[in-house]
Rosetta silent file (secondary structure, phi, psi, omega in degrees, C-alpha in Angstrom):
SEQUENCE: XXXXXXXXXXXXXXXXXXXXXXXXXXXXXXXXXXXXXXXXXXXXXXXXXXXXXXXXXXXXXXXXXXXXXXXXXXXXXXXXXXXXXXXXXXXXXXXXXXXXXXXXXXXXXXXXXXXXXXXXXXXXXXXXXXXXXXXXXXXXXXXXXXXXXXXXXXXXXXXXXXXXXXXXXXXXXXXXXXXXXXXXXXXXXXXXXXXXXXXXXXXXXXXXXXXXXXXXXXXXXXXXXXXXXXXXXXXXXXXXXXXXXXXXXXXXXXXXXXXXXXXXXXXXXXXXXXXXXXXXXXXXXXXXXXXXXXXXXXXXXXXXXXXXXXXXXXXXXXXXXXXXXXXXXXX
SCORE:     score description
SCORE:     0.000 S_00000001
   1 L     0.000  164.252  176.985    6.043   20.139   -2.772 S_00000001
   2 E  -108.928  131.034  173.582    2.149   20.802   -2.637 S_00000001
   3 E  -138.955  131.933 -169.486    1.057   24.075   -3.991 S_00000001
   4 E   -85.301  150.758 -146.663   -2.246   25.503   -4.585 S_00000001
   5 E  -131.204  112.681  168.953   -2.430   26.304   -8.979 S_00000001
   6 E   -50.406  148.149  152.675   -5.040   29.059  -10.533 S_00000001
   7 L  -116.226   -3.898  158.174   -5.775   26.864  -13.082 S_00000001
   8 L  -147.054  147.963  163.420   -8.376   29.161  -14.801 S_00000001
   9 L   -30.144  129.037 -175.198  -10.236   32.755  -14.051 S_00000001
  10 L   164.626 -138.883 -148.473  -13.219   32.194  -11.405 S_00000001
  11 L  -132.326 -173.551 -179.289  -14.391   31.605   -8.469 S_00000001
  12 L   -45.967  -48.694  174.969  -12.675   29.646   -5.205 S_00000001
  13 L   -50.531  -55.220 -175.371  -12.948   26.048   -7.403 S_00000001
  14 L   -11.254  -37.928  173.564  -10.675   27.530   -9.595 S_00000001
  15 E   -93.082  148.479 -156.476   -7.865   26.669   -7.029 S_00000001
  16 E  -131.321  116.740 -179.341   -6.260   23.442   -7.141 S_00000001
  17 E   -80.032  117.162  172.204   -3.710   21.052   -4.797 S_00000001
  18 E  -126.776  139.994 -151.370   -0.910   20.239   -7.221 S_00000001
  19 E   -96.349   86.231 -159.552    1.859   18.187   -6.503 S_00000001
  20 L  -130.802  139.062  152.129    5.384   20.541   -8.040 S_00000001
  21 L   -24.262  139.803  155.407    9.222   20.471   -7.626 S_00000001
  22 L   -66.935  103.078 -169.320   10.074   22.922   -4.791 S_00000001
  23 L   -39.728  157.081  178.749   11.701   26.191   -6.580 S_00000001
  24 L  -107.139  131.394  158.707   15.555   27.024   -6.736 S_00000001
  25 L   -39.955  141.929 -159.758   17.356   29.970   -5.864 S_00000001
  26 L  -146.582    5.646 -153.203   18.005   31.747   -9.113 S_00000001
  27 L  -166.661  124.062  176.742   19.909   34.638   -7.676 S_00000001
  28 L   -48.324  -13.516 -158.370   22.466   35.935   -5.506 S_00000001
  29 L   -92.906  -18.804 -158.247   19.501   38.056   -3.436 S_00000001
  30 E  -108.627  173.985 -176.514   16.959   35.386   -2.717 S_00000001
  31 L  -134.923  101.391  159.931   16.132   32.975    0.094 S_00000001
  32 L   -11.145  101.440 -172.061   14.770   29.414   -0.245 S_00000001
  33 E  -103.300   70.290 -169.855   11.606   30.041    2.291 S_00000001
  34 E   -62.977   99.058  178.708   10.325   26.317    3.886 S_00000001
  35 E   -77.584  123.166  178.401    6.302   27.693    4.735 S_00000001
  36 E   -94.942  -33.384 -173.156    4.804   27.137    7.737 S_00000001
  37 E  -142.729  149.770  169.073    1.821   29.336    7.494 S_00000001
  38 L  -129.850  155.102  168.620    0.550   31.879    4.583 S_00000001
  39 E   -50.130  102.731  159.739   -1.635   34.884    4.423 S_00000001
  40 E  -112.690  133.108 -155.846   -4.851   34.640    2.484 S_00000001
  41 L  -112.698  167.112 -178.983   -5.667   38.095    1.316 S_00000001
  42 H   -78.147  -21.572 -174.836   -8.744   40.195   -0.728 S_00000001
  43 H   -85.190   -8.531  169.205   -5.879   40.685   -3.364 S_00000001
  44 H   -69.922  -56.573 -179.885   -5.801   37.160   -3.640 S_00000001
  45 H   -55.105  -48.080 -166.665   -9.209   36.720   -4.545 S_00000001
  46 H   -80.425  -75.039 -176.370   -9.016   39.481   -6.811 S_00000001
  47 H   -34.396  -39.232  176.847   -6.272   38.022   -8.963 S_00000001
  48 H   -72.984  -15.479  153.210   -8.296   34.512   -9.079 S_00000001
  49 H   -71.177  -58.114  158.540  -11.059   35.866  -10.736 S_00000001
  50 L  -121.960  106.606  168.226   -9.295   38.088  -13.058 S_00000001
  51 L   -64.048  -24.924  179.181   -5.591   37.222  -13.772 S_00000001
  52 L   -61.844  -21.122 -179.800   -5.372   38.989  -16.840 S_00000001
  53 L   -64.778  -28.038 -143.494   -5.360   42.225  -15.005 S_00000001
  54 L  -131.941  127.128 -175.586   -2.346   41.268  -13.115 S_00000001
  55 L   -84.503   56.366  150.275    1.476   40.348  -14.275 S_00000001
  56 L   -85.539  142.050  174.708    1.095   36.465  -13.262 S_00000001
  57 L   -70.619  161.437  167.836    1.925   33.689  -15.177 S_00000001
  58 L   -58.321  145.994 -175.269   -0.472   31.160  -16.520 S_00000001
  59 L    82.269   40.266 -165.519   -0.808   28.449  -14.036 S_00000001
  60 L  -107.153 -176.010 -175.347    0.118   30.768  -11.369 S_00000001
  61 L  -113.597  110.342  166.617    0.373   29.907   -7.587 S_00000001
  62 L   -56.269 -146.833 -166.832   -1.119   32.905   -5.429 S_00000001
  63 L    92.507  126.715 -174.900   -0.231   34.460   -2.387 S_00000001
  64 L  -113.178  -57.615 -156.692    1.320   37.922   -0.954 S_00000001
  65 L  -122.417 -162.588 -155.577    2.730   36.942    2.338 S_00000001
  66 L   136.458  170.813  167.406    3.876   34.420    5.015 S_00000001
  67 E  -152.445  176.356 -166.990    6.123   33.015    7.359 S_00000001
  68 E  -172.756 -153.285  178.785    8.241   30.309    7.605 S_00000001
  69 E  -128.235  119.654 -165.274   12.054   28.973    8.290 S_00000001
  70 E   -66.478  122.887  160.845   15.261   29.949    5.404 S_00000001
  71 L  -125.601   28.163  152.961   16.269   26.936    3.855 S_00000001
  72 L   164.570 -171.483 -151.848   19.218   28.310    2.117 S_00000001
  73 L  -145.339 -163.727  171.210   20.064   31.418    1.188 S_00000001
  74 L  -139.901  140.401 -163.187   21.686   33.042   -2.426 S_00000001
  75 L   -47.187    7.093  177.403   25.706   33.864   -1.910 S_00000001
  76 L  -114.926    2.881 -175.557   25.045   37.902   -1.569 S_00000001
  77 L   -91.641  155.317 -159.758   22.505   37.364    1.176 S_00000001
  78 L  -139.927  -57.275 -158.855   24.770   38.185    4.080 S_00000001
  79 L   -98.817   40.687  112.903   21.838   39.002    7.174 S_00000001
  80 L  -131.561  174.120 -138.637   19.928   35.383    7.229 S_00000001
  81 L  -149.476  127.574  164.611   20.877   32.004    7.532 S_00000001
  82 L   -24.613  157.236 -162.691   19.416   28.092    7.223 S_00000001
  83 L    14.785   42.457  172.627   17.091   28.134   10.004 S_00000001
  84 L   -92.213  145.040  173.224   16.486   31.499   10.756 S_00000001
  85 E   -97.380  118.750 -172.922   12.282   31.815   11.322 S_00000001
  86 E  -136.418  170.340  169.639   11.143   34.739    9.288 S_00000001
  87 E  -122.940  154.165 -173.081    8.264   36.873    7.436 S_00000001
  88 L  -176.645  133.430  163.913    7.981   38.226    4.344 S_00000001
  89 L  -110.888  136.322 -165.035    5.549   39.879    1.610 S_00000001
  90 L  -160.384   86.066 -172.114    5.942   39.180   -2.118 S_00000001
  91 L   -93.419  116.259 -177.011    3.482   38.585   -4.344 S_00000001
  92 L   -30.041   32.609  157.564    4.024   35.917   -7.415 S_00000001
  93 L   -86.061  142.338 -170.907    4.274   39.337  -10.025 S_00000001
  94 L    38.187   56.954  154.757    6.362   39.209  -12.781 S_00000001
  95 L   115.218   24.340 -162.687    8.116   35.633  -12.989 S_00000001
  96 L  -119.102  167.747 -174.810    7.953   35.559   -9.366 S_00000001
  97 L   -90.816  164.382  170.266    5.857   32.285   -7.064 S_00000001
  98 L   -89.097  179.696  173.390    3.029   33.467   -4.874 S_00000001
  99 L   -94.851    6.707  142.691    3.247   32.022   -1.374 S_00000001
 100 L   -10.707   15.502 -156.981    0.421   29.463   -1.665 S_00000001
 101 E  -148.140  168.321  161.757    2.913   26.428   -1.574 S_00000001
 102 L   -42.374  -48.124 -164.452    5.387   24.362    0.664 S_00000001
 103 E  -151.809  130.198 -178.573    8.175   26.419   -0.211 S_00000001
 104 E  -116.701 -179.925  126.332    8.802   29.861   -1.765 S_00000001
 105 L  -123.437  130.715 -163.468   11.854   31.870   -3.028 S_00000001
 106 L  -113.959  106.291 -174.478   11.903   34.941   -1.990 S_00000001
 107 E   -87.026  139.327 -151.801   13.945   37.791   -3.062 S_00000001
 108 L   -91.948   23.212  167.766   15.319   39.066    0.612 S_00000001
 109 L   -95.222    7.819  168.067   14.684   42.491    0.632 S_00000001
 110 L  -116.151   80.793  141.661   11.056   41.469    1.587 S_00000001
 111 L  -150.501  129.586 -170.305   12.304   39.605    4.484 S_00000001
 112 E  -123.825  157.614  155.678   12.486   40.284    8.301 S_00000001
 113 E   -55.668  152.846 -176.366   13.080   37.937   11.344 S_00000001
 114 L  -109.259  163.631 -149.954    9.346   37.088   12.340 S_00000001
 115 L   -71.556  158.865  176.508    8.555   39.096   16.217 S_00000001
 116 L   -55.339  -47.665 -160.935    9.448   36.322   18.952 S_00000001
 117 L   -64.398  -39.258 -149.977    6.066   36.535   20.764 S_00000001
 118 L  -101.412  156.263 -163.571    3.605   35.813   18.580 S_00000001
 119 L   -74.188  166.687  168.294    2.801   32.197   16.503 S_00000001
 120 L    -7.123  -76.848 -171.532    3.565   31.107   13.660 S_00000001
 121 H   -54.535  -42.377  179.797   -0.299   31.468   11.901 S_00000001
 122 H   -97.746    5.252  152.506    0.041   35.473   13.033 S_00000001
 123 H   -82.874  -24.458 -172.246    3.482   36.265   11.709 S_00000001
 124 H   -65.617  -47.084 -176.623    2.047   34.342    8.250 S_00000001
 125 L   -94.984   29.431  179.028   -0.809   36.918    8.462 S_00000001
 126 L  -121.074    6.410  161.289    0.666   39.876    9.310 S_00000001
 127 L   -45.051 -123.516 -107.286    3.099   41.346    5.859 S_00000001
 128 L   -69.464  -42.749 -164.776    0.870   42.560    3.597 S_00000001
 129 H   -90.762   20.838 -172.707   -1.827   44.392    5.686 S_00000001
 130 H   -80.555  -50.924  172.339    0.686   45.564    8.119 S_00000001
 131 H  -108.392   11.477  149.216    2.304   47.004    5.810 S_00000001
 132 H   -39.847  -31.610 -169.511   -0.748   48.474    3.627 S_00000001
 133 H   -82.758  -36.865 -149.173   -2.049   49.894    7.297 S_00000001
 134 H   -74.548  -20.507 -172.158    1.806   51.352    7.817 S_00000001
 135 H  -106.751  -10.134  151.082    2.282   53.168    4.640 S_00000001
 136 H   -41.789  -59.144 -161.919   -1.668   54.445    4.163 S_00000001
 137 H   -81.532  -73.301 -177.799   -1.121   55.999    7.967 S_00000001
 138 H   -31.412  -67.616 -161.740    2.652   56.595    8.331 S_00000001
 139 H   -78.584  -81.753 -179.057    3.553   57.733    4.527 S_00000001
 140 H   -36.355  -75.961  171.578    0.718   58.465    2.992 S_00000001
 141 L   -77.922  -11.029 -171.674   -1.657   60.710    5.347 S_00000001
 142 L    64.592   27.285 -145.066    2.025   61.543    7.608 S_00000001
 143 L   -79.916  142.013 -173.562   -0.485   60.899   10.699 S_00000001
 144 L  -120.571  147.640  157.083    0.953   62.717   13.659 S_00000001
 145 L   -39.450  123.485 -167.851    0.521   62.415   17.276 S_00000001
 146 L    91.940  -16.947 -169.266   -2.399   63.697   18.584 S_00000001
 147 L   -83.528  145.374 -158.140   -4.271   64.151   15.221 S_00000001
 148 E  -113.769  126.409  176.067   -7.705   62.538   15.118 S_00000001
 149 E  -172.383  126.322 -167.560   -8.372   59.544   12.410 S_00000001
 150 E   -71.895  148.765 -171.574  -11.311   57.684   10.882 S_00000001
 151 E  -104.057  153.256  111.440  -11.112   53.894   10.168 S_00000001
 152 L   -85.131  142.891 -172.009  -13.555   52.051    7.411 S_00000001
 153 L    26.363   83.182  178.535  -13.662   48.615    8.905 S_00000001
 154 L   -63.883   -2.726 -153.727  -11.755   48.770   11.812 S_00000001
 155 L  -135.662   25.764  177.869  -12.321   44.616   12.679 S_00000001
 156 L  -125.260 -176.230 -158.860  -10.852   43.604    9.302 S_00000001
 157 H   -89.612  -19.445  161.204   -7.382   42.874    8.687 S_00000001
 158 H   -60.896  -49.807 -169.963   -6.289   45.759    7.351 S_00000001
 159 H   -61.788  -51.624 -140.383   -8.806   48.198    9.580 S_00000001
 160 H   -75.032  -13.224  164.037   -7.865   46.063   13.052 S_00000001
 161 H   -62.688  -32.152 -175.777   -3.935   47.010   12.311 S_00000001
 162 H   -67.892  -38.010 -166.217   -4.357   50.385   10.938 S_00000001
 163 H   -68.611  -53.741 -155.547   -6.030   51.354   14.356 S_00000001
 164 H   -57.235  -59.764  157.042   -3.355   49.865   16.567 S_00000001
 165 H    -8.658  -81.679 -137.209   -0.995   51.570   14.341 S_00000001
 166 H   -79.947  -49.721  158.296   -2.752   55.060   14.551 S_00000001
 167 H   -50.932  -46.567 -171.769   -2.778   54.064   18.595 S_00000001
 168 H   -70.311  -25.486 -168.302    0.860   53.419   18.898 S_00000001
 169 H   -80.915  -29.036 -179.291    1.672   56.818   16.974 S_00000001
 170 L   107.657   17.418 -177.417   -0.546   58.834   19.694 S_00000001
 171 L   -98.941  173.207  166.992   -3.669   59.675   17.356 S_00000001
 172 E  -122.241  149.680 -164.678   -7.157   59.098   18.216 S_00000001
 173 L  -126.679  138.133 -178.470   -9.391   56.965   16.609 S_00000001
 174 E  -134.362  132.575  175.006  -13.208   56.653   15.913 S_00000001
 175 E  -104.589  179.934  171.240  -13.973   53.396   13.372 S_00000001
 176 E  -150.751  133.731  179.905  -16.576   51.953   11.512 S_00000001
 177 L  -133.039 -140.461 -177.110  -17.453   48.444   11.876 S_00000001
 178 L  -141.520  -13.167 -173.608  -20.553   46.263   10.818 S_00000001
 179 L  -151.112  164.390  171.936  -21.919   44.324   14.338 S_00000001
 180 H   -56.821  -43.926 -166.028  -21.848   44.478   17.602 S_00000001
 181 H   -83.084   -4.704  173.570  -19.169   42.144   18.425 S_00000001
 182 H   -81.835  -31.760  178.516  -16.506   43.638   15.868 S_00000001
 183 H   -60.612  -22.342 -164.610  -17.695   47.110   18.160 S_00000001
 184 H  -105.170  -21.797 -168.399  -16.402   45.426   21.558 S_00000001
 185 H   -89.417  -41.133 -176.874  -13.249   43.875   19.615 S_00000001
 186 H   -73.395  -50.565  139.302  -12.077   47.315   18.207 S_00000001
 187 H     9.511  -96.248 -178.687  -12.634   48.840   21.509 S_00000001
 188 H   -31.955  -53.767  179.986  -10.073   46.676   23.126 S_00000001
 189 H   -44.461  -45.056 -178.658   -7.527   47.657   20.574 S_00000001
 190 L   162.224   -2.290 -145.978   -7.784   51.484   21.636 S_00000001
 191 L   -79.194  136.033  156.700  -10.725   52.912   18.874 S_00000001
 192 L   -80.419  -15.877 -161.679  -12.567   55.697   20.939 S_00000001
 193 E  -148.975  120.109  152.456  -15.216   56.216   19.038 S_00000001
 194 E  -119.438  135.068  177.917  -17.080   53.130   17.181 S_00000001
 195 E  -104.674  127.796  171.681  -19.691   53.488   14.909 S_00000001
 196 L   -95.873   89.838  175.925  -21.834   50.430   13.513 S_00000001
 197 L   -76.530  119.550   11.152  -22.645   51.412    9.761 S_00000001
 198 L  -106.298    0.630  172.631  -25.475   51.894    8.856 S_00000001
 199 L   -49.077  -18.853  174.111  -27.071   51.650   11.906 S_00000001
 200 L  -129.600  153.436  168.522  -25.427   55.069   12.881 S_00000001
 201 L   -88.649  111.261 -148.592  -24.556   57.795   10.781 S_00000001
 202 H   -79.546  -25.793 -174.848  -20.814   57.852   10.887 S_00000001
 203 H   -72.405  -50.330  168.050  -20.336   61.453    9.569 S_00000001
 204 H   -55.538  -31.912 -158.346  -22.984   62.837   12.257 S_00000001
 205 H   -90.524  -42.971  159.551  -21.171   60.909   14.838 S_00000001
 206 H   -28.929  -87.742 -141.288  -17.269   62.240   13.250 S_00000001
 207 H   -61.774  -50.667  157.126  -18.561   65.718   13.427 S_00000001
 208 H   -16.037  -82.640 -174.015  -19.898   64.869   17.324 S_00000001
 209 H   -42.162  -42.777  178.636  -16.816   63.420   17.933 S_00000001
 210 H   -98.201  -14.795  158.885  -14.397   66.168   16.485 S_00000001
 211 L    92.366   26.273 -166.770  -16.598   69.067   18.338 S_00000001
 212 L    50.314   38.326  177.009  -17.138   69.731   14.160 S_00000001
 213 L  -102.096   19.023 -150.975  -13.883   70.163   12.892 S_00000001
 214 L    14.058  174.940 -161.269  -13.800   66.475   11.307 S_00000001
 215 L   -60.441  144.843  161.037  -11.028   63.871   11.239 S_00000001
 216 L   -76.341  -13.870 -172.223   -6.988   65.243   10.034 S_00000001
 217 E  -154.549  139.151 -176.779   -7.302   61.699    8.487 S_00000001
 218 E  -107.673   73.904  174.076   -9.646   59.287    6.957 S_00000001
 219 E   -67.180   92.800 -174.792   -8.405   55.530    6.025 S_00000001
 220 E   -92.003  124.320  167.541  -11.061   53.988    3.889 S_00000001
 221 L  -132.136   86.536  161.657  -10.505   50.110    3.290 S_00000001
 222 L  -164.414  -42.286  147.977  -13.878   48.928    1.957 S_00000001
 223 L   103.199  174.250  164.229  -14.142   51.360   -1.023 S_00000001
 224 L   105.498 -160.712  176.485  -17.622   51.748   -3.021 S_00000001
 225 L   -40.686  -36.161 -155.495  -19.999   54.541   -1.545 S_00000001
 226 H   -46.293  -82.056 -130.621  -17.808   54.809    1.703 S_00000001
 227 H   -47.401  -69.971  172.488  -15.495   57.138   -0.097 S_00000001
 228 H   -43.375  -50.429  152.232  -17.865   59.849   -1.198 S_00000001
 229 H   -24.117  -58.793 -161.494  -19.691   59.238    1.973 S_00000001
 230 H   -81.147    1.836 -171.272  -16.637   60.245    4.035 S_00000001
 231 H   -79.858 -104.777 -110.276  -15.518   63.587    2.628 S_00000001
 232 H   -64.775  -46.264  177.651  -17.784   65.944    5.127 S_00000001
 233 H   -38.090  -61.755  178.881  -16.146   63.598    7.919 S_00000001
 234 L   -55.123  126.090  176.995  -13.056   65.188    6.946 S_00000001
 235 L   -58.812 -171.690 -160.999  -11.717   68.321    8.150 S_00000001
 236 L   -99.715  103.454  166.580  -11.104   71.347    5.948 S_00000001
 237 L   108.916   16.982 -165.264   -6.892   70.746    4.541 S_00000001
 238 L   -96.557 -136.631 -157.012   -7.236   67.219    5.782 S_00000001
 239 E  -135.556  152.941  166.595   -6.084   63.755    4.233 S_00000001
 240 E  -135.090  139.251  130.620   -8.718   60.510    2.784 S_00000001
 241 E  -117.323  140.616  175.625   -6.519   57.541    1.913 S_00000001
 242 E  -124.634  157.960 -177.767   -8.466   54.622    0.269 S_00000001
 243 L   -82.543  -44.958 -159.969   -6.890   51.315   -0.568 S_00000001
 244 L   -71.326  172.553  164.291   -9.511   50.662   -2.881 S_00000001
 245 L  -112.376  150.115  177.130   -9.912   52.764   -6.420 S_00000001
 246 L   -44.328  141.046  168.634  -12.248   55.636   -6.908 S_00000001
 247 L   -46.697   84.415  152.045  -15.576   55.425   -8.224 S_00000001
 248 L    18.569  -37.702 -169.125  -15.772   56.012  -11.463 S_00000001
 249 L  -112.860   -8.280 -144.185  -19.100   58.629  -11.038 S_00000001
 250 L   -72.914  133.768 -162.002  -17.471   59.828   -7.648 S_00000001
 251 L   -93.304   96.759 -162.846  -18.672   63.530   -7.150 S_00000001
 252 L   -76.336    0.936 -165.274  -15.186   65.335   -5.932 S_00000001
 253 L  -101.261   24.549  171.224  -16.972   68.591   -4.732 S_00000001
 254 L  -105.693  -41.039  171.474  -17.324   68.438   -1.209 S_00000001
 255 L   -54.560  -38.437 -172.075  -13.585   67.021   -1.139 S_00000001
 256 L   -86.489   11.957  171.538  -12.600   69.726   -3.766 S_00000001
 257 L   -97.610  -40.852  173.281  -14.194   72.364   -1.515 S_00000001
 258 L   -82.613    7.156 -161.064  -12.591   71.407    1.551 S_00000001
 259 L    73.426    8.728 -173.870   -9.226   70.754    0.215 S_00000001
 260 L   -46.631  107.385  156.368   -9.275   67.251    0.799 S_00000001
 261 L   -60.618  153.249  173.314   -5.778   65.896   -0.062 S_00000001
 262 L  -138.029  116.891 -172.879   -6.658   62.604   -1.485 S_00000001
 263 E  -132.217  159.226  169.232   -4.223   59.582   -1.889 S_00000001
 264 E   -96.184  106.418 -174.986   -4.360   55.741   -3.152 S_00000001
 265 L   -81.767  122.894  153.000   -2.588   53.429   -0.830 S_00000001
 266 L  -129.758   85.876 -164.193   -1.309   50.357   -3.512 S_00000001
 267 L   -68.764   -6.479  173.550    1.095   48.521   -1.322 S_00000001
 268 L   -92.204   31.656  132.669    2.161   46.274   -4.446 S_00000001
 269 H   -43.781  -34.038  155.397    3.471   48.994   -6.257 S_00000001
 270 H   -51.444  -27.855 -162.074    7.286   47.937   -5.788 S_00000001
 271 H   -90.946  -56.307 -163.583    6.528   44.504   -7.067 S_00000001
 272 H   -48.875  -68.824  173.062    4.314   45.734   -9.774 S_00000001
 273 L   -44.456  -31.095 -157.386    7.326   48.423  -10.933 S_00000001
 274 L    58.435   59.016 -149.889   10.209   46.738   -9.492 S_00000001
 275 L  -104.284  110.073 -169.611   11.105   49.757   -7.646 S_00000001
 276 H   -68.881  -56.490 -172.504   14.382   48.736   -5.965 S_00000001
 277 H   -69.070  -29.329  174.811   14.475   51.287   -2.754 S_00000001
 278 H   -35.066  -78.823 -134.292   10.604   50.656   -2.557 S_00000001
 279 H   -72.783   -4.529 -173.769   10.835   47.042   -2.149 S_00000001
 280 H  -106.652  -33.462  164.121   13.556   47.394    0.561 S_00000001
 281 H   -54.186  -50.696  160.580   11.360   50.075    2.536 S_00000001
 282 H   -27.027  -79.088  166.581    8.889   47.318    2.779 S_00000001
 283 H   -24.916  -39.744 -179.763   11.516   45.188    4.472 S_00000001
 284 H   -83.763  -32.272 -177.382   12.363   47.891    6.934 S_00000001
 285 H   -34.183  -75.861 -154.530    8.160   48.106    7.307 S_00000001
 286 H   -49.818  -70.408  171.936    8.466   44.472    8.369 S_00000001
 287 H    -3.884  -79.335  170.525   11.328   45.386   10.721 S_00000001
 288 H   -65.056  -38.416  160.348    9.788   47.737   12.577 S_00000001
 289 H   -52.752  -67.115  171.488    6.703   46.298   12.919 S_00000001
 290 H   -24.344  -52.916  175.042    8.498   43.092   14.797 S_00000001
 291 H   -50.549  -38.552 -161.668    9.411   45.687   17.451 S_00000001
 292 H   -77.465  -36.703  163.352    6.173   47.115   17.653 S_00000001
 293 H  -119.369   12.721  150.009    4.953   43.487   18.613 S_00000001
 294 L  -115.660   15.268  146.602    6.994   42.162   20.478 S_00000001
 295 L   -57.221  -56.247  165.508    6.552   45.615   22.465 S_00000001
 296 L   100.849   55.360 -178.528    3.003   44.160   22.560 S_00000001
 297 L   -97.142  -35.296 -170.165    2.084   47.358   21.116 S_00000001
 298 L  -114.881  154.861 -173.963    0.727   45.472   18.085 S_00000001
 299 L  -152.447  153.796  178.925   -1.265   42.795   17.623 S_00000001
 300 L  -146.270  154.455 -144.754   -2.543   40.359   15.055 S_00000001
 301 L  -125.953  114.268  169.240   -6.023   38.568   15.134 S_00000001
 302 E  -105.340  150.128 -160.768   -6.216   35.448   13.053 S_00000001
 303 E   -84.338  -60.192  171.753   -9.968   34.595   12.590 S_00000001
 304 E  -150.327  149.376  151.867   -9.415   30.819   11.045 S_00000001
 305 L  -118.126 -166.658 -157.894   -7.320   29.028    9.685 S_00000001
 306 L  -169.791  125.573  162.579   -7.417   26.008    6.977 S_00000001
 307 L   -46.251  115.688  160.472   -4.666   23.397    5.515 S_00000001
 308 L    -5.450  -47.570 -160.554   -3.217   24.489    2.439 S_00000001
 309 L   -54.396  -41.363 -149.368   -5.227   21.679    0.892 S_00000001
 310 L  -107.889   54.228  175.284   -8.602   23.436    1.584 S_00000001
 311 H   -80.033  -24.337  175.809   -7.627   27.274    0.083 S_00000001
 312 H   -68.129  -58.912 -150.756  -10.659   27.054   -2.076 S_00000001
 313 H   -71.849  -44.284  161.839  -12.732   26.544    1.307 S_00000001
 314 H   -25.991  -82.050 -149.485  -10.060   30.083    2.765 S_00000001
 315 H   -72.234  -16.063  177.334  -11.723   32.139   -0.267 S_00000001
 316 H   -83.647  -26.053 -174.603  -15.258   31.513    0.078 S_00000001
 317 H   -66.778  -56.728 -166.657  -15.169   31.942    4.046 S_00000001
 318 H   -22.715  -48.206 -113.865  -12.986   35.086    3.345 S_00000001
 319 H  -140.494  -43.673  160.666  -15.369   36.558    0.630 S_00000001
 320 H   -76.825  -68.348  177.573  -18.964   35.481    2.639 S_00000001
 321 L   -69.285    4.294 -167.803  -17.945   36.245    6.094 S_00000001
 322 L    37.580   69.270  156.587  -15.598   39.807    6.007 S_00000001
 323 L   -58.981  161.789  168.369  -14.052   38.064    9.397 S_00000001
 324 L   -58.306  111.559  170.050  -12.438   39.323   12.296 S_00000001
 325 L    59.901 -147.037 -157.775   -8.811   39.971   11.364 S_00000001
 326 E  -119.870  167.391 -169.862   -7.107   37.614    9.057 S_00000001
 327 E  -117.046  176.325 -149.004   -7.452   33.998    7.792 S_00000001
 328 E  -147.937  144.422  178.466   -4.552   31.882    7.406 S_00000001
 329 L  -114.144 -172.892 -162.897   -3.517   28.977    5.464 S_00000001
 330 L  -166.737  109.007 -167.933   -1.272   26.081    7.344 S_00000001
 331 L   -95.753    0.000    0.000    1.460   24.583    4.982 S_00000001
């Protein structure tokens, strides 16, 4: 099979088209995964510079998600089948392959039927931030119908799910984007309120916007200043989840004044731990999510895509342009 191979810490050359056996089921649990399309992610990127950070093998093949058709199964998998078309997030931690390649194995508690409507390229890119938006919003902040909640980068792949999300639940949403035309594409999803940072001040426009109670919930996914920025946007008992991790210098006393609950959204904490009921709530993520779009409640944007071949050319657009919604590889 062709699979793309860190072969050292770096930049986008770093990745490599390598020519490899296609892996074997090793397990009663997992499922032989024939890839039609994969996910290229910020967490990707992040491992290829520094792997050492991360419990990958030398040599390792990247990748979190994808989607693609079961080409065999392991004798305890009982709910797929050879040719069933499915999705699934997994990321190549601890002895395991990324999805970068022709073929994965998969252990099949990250795996759902992929939703009916939508192709191929937008079931490959919609696992990991799907469920990073679902368990940030859902889990994390508990966002309830009716409750008012700020986006950072609503037009990215994480941001344009989280709102759609935060719409389907019955909240209202005000965003932060970076241009005009990411302002008229979060719009269509449902955002009520968009703000173009820095051109506006997003906190004056929050407090506008909330009549000056700020947001019950804040979802930062760009990390940096934003965070400290966003605590007076938040009301007084309310929630900030960031994907990213806190600043080192970050000055906690407008958050510690207000009561700011504060949480870390890491959705590869199951993988990293091996946290068995985790890694199966994921699965059910994926589940529910299918419903949600082929409700057409949900939606997934892919920006570009690229041939396996050219994944090095995936991380530099990824990494220069911040695109609309997500980019895609093509096995």
């Amino acid at each position: 099979m062709e699979a793309i191979i860190l072969t050292r810490p770096g930049g986008p050359e770093a990745l490599r088209l390598q020519q490899q056996a296609a892996p074997q089921i090793n397990t009663d649990h997992q499922i032989l995964v024939r890839n039609q399309g994969v996910g290229v992610n910020p967490i990707d990127a992040k491992i290829r510079q520094a792997p050492e950070r991360f419990p990958v093998q030398a040599e390792a093949i990247l990748g979190c998600d994808g989607a693609g058709v079961v080409e065999q199964v392991g004798a305890a998998v009982t709910a797929f089948k050879p040719g069933d078309e499915v999705y699934y997030c997994q990321c190549g931690f601890n002895g395991r392959q990324g999805s970068y390649a022709q073929f994965a194995v998969v252990d099949n508690c990250f795996v759902a039927l992929r939703p009916r409507s939508i192709s191929v390229d937008e079931a490959a890119g919609a696992p990991l931030v799907t469920i990073a938006a679902w368990e940030a919003l859902y889990e994390r902040a508990r966002l309830q119908a009716g409750q008012s909640v700020l986006i950072h980068g609503g037009a990215g792949g994480v941001g344009h799910v989280a709102i759609q999300l935060a719409v389907a639940k019955g909240a209202r949403v005000i965003t932060t984007v970076s241009s005009a035309e990411k302002a008229n594409y979060v719009k269509s999803l449902g955002a009520e309120r968009v703000v173009i940072d820095p051109q506006e001040d997003f906190v004056s426009a929050t407090e506008a916007w909330t009549q000056g109670q700020g947001v019950d919930v804040a979802f930062d996914t760009v990390g940096g200043e934003m965070v400290e920025r966003s605590f007076p946007a938040v009301k007084v008992y309310g929630d900030f989840v960031t994907l990213l991790q806190a600043p080192a210098n970050l000055n906690w006393a407008v958050a510690r004044q207000r009561n700011i609950r504060f949480t870390h959204e890491l959705m590869l904490t199951p993988t990293l731990l091996e946290l068995p009921e985790a890694k199966a709530h994921q699965g059910e993520i994926l589940k529910e999510a299918a419903r949600l779009i082929d409700q057409q409640r949900l939606k997934l944007r892919i920006d570009k895509t690229f041939p396996l071949a050219l994944a090095a050319q995936a991380h530099r657009y990824l990494e220069n342009t911040h695109p609309i919604g997500k980019v895609v590889l093509r096995c």
